[in-house]
C-alpha positions as CSV (number, residue, x, y, z in Angstrom):
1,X,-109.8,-67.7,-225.7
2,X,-113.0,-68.4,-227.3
3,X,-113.7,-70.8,-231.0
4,X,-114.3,-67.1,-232.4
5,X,-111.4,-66.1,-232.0
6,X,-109.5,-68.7,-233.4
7,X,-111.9,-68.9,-236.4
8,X,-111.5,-65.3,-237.1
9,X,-107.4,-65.4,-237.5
10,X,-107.3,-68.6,-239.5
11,X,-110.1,-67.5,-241.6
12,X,-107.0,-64.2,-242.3
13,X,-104.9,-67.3,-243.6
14,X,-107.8,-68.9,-245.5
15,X,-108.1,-65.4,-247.2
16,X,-105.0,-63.8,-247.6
17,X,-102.6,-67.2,-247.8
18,X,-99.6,-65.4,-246.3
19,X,-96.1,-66.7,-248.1
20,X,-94.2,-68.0,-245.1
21,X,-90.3,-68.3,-245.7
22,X,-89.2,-71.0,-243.8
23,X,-85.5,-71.8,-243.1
24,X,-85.9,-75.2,-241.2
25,X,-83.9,-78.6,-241.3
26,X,-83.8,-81.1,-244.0
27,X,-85.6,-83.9,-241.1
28,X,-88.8,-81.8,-241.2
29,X,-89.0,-79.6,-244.7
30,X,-91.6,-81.8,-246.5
31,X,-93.9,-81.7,-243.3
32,X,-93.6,-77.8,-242.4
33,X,-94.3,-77.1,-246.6
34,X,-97.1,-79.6,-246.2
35,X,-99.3,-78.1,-243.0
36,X,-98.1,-74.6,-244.3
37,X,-100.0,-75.6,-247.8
38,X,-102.7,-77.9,-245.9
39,X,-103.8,-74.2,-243.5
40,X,-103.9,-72.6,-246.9
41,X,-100.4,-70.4,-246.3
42,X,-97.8,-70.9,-248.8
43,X,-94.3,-72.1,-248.0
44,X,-90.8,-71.2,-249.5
45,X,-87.7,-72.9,-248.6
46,X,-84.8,-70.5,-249.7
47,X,-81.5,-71.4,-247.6
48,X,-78.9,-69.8,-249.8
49,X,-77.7,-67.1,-248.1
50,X,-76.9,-65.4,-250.8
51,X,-81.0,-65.3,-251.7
52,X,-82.9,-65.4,-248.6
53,X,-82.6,-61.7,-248.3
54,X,-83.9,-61.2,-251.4
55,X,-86.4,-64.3,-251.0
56,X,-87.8,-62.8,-247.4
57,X,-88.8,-59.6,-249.2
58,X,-91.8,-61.5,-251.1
59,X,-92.7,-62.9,-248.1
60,X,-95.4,-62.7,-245.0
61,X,-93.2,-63.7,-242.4
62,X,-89.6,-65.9,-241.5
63,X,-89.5,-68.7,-239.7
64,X,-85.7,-69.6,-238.6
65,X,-85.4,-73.0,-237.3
66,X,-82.0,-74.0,-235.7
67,X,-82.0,-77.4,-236.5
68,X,-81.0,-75.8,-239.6
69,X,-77.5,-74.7,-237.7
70,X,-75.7,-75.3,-241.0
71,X,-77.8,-72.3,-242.5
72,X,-76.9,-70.1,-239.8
73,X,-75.8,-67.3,-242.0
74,X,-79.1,-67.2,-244.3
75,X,-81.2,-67.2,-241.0
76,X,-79.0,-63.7,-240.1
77,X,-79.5,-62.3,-243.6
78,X,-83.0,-62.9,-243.7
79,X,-83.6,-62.2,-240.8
80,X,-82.5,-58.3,-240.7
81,X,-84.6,-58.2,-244.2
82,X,-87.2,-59.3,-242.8
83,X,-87.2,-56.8,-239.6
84,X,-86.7,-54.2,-241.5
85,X,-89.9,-54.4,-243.6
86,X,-91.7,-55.2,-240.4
87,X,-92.2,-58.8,-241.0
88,X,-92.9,-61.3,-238.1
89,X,-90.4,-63.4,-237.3
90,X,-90.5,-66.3,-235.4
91,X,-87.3,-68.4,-233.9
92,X,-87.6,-71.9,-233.0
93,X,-84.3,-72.8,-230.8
94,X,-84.5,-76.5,-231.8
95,X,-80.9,-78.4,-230.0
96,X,-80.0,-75.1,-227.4
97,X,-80.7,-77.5,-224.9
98,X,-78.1,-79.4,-225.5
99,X,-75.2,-77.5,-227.9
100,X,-73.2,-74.7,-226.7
101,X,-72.8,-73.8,-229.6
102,X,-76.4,-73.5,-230.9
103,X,-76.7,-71.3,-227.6
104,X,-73.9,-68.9,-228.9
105,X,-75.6,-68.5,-232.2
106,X,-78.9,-68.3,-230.6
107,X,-77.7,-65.4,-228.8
108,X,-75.7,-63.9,-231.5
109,X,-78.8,-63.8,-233.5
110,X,-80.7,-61.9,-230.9
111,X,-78.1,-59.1,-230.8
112,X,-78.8,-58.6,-234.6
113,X,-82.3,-59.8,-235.2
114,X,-85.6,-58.3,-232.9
115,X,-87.6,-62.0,-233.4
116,X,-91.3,-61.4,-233.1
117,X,-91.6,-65.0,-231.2
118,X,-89.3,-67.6,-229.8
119,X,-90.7,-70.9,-229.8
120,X,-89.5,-74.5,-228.2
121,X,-90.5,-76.8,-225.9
122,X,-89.6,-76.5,-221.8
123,X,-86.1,-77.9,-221.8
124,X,-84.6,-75.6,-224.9
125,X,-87.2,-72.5,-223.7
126,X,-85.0,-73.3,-220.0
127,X,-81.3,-73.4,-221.8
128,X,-82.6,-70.1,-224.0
129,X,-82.9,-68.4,-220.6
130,X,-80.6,-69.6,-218.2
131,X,-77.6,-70.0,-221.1
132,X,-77.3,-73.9,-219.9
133,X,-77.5,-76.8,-221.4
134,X,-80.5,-78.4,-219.3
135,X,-80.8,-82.0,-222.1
136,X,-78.6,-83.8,-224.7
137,X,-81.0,-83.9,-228.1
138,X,-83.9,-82.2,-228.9
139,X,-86.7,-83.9,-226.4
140,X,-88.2,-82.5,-223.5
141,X,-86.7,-84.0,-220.3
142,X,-88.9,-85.7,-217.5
143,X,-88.6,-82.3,-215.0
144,X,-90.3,-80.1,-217.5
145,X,-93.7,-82.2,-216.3
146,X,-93.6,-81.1,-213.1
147,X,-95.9,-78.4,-211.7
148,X,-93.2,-76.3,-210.1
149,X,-90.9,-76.5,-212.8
150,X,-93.8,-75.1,-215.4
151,X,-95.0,-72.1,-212.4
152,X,-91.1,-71.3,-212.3
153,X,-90.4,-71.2,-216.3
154,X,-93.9,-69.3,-216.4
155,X,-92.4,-66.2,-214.5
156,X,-88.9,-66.9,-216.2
157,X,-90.7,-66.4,-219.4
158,X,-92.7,-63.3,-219.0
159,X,-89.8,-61.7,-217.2
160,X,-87.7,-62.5,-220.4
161,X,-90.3,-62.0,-223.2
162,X,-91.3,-58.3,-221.3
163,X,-87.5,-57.3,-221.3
164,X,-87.0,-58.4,-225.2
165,X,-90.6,-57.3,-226.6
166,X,-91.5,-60.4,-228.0
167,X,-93.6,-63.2,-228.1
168,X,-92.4,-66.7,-226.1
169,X,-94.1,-70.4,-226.2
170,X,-93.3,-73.0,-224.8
171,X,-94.7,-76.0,-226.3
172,X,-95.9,-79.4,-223.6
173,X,-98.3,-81.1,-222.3
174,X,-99.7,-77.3,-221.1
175,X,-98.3,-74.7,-223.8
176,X,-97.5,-71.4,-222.3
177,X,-97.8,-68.6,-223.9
178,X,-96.8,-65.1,-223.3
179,X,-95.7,-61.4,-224.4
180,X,-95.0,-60.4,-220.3
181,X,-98.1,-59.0,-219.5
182,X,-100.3,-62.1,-220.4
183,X,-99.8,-65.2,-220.0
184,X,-102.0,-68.1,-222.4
185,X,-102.1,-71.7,-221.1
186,X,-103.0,-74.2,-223.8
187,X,-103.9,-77.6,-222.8
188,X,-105.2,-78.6,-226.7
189,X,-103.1,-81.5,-227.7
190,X,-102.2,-85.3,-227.5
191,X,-99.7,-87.5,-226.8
192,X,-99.0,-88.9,-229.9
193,X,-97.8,-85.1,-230.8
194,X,-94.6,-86.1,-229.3
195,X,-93.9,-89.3,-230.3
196,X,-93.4,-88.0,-234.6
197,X,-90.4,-85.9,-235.9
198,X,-91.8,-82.9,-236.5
199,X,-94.6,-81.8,-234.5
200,X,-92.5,-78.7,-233.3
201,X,-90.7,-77.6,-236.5
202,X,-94.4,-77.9,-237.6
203,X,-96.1,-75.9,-235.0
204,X,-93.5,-73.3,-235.5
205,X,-94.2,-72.9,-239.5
206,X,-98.0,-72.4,-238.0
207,X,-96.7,-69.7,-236.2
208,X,-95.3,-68.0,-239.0
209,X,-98.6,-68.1,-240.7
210,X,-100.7,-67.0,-237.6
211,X,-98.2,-64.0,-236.5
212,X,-98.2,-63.3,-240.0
213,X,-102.1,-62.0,-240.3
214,X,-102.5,-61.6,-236.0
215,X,-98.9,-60.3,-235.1
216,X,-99.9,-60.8,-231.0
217,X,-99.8,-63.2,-227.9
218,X,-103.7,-63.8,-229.0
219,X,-102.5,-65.0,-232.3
220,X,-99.6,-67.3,-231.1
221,X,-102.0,-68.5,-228.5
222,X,-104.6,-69.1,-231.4
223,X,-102.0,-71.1,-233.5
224,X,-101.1,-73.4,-230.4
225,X,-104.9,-74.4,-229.4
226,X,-105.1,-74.8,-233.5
227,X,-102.5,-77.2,-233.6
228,X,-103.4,-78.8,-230.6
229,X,-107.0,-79.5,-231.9
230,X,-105.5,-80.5,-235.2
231,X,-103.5,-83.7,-232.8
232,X,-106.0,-84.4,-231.3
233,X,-108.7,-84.9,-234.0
234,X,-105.5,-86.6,-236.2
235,X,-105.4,-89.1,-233.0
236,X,-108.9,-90.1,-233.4
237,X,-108.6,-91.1,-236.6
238,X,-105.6,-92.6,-236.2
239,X,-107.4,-94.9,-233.6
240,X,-110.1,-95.8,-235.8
241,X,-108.2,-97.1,-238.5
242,X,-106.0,-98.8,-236.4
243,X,-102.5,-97.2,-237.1
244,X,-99.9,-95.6,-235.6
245,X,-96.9,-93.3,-235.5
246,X,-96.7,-92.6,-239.0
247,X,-100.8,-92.7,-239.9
248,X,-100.6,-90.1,-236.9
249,X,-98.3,-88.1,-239.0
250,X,-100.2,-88.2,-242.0
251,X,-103.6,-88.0,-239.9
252,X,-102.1,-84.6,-238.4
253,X,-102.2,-83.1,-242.0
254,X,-105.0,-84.2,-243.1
255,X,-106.5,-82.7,-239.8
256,X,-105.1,-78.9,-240.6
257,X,-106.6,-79.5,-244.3
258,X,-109.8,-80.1,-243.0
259,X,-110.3,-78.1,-240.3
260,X,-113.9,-76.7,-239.8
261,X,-116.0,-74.0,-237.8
262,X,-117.3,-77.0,-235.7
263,X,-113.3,-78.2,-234.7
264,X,-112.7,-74.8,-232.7
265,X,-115.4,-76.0,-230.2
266,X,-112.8,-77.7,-228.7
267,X,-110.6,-74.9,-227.9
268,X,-108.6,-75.2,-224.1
269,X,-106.7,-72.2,-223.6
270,X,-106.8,-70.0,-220.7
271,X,-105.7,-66.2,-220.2
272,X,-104.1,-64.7,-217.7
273,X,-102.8,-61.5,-216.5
């Protein structure tokens, strides 16, 4: 993937501001409205579900996140609105790795909703397609580091996201990316990404707004280098002033807000077939 590239689809955002209707949970809201807003998109936060039906028709695309589990029935409604005005949807599996019951209602959701892209990091990307719990919480576990376990979940994934027709990340230290026939590795990012609530309920509302004007694996391999870039420019300046977790946070805003031609340079992401 080339700077171009990326600076072509964002400058879609920049210029159309996509609305992005995001049902996500109450820990992350405020941040997924906030990099939605700071990338020029523009975020709505209907969970009724007696409105997000009607909410998702105004809207560029759907992001369901299941931390949300609670809003189940909204993400559903939505959800078939949304399909059937051809609106990307993207599914982030937050807590499958470790609730059977978030696994049930993941699947349910499939057998009623065609998602455009699933999105989570190794461990709940592993439960999604083995149907196990492979963590307690929402963290990756320590196995998802190792080599073999990422060459294995890389064939896992493009044997899955061939069979469904959609679009599967999983978000690491290396973010995989593919839609079965090619496969994006993204190694854009930093450390400090995992160590804030939110970085992944984030990265998903991204992917609302990318899928939203570049409905493809490029796209969702464009929003993953993006964000990547974002953390690690928002860890700079997080060193130079001297702060930490929480200046990171704020840092990793400020970094999507200001984003320039010049940031894309340091695009990492690899494609293969």
């Amino acid at each position: 993937m080339t700077e171009t590239e990326i600076a072509k689809i964002y400058e879609k955002i920049v210029q159309k501001h996509p609305i992005i209707h995001c049902i996500t949970n109450a820990v992350t809201v405020n941040d997924c409205a906030n990099i939605l807003l700071a990338a020029g998109a523009s975020p709505t936060m209907a969970h009724h579900p007696l409105e997000a039906a009607e909410i998702t028709e105004g809207s560029t695309s759907l992001v369901c996140n299941f931390g949300a589990i609670d809003d189940y029935e909204a993400m559903v409604a939505a959800g078939k609105r949304a399909e059937d005005l051809g609106h990307a949807i993207v599914v982030d599996p937050v807590g499958v790795s470790g609730s059977t019951y978030r696994r049930k209602c993941m699947h349910s959701f499939m057998e009623q909703v065609h998602p455009t892209c699933i999105r989570g990091n190794y461990s709940e990307i592993r439960a999604l397609l083995d149907n196990r719990a492979t963590v307690t919480g929402v963290d990756a576990s320590k196995d998802d580091q190792d080599v073999l376990h990422q060459a294995a979940l890389q064939v896992a994934m493009k044997q899955y996201a061939e069979k469904k027709q959609l679009i599967m990340v999983a978000s690491g230290k290396t973010d995989m990316i593919t839609d079965g026939k090619t496969m994006y590795l993204c190694e854009n990012g930093d450390p400090l990404m995992a160590r804030i609530t939110g970085s992944g309920c984030m990265s998903s509302a991204m992917l609302g707004a990318f899928l939203g004007v570049e409905s493809s694996a490029l796209g969702a391999a464009a929003c993953c280098a993006f964000m990547g870039i974002a953390g690690e420019l928002a860890a700079e300046r997080t060193k130079i002033c001297g702060g930490g977790t929480m200046t990171f946070r704020d840092c990793l805003i400020d970094a999507v807000s200001l984003m320039s031609a010049e940031d894309f340079g340091r695009v990492d992401c690899r494609e293969f077939i």
